[in-house]
C-alpha positions in Angstrom: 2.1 21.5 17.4 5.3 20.7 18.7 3.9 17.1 20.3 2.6 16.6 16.7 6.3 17.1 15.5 7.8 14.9 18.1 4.5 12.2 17.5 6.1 12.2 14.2 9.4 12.0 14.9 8.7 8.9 16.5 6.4 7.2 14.1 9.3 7.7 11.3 11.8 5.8 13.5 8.4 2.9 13.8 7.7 3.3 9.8 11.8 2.4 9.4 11.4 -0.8 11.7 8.3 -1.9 9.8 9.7 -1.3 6.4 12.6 -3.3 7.4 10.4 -5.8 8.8 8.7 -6.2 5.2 12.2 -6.2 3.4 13.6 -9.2 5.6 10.0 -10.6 4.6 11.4 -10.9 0.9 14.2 -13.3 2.6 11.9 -16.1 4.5 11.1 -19.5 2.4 7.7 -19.9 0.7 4.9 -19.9 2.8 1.1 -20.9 2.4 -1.2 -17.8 1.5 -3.1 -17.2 4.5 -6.5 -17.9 5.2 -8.3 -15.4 5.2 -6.0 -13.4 3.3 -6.0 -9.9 5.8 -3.4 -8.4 7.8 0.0 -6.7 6.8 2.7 -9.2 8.6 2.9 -11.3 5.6 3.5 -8.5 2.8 6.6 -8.7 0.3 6.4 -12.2 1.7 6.9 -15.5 -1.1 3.8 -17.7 -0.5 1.7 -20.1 -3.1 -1.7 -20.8 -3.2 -4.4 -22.8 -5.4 -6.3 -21.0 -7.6 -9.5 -23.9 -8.5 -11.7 -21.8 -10.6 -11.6 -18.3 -11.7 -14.6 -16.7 -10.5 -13.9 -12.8 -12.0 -11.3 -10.8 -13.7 -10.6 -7.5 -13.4 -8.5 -4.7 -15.0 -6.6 -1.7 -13.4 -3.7 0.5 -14.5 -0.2 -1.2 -13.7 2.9 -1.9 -15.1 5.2 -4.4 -15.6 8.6 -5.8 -14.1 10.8 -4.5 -17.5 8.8 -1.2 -16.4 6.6 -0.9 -19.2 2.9 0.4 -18.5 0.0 -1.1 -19.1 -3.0 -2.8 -17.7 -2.7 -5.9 -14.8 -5.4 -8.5 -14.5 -6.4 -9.2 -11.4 -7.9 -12.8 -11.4 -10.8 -13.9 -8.3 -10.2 -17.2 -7.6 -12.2 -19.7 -5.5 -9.7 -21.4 -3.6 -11.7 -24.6 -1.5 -15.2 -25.5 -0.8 -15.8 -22.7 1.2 -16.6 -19.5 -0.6 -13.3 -17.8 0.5 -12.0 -16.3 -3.1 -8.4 -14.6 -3.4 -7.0 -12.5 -5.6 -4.5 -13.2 -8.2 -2.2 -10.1 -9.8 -1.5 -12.5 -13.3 0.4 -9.8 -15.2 0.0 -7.1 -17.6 -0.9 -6.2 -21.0 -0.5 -3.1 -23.3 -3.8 -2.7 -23.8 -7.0 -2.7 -22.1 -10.2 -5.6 -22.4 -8.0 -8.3 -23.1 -9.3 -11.3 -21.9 -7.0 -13.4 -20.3 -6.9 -17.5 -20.9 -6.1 -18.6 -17.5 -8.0 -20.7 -16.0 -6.4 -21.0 -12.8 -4.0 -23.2 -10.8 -1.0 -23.1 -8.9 0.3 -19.4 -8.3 3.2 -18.3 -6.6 4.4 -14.8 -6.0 4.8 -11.6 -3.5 1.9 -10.3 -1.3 0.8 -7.5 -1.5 -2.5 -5.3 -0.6 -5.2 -5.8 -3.0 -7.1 -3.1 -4.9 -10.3 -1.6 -2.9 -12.7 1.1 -3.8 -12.4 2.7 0.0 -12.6 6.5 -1.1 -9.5 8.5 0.2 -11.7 10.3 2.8 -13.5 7.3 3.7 -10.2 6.0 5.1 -8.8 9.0 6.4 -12.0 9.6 8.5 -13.1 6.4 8.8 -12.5 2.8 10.5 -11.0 1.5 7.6 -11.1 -2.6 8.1 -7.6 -4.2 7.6 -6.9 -4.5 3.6 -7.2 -7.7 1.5 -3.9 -8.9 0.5 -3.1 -10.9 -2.8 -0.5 -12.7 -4.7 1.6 -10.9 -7.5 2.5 -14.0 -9.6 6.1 -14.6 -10.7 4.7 -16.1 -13.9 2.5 -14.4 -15.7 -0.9 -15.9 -17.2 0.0 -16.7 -21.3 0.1 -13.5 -23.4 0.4 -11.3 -20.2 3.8 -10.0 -19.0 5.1 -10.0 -15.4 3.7 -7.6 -12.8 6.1 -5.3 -11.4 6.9 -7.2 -8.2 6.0 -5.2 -4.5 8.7 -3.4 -3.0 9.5 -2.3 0.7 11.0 0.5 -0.8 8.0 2.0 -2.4 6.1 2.1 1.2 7.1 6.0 2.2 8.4 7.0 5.5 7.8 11.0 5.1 7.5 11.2 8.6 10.4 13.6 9.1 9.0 16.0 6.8 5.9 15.6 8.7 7.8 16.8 12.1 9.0 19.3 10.3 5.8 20.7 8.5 4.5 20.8 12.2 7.7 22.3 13.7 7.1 24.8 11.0 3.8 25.8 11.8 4.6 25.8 15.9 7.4 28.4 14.9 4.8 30.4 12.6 2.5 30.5 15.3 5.3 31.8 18.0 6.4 34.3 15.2 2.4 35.7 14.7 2.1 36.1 18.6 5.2 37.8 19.4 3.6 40.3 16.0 0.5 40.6 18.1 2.1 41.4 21.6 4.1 44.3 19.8 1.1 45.5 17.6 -1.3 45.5 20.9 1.8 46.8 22.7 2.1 50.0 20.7 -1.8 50.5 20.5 -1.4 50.5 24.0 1.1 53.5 24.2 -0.5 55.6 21.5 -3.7 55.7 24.0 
């Protein structure tokens, strides 16, 4: 337990250099989305990409840059001749079903991971594949408001109180067999 609190000690100080990784991210130029879209180096990033036909929408919960809640609409766009699509965060509305009017274009915004239906377990167990990535679009598809825009911030280093959940537990442990040794101890002398 105690290597699990020092494994932890040290993947907080690797979780810091990655978040600060992603924060300098928000500083480089504008890049070109990659292709495929997989793989967390680019996230927080600036990049643009061609959206040529919108293949799909869909809806989940979200909320936007002035912090109001709502739902974003997450557009699937083909993006050449090949049948790569990417995904497209084009903003947020109040309510759900709207239908939005884009029909696609130039897009330019933050990367970010893209929604999947991997079931918490499923990932925790499994081997999860790396996650889709998308763009968070600075301008918002008409009569949708901006997307909140990714933040390094909101990726959470809790590693510390990781270390010390295990630390905890090693100190629990010492404290329950030091009980034991003086329970068996006196059952010993009252033989």
């Amino acid at each position: 337990m105690i290597g699990l609190g020092v494994w932890q000690l040290d993947r907080r100080a690797e979780k810091a250099a990655m978040i600060a990784r992603y924060a300098g991210n928000r500083a480089r130029p504008v890049m070109a989305f990659p292709n495929p879209p997989i793989g967390d180096e680019h996230l927080f990033r600036r990049a643009s990409a061609m959206c040529l036909e919108v293949v799909g929408w869909s809806e989940q919960a979200g909320r936007a840059e002035n912090g109001a809640k709502g739902w974003r609409h997450i557009a699937e766009c083909r993006t050449g001749i090949e049948a790569l699509t990417v995904k497209f965060d084009m903003g947020v509305s109040t309510a759900p079903g709207v239908a939005p009017v884009w029909k696609g274009g130039e897009v330019t915004g933050a990367i970010t991971h893209a929604p999947d239906a991997t079931p918490l377990l499923a990932g925790l167990f499994g081997k999860r594949p790396p996650r889709t990535l998308m763009l968070v679009a600075e301008k918002p598809a008409p009569g949708l408001a901006e997307s909140a825009r990714p933040d390094p911030s909101s990726v959470p280093n809790n590693h510390l109180a990781y270390a010390v959940q295990w630390f905890l537990f090693a100190l629990a442990a010492v404290v329950i067999y030091v009980l034991a040794l003086r329970w068996r101890g006196r059952k010993v002398k009252s033989e």
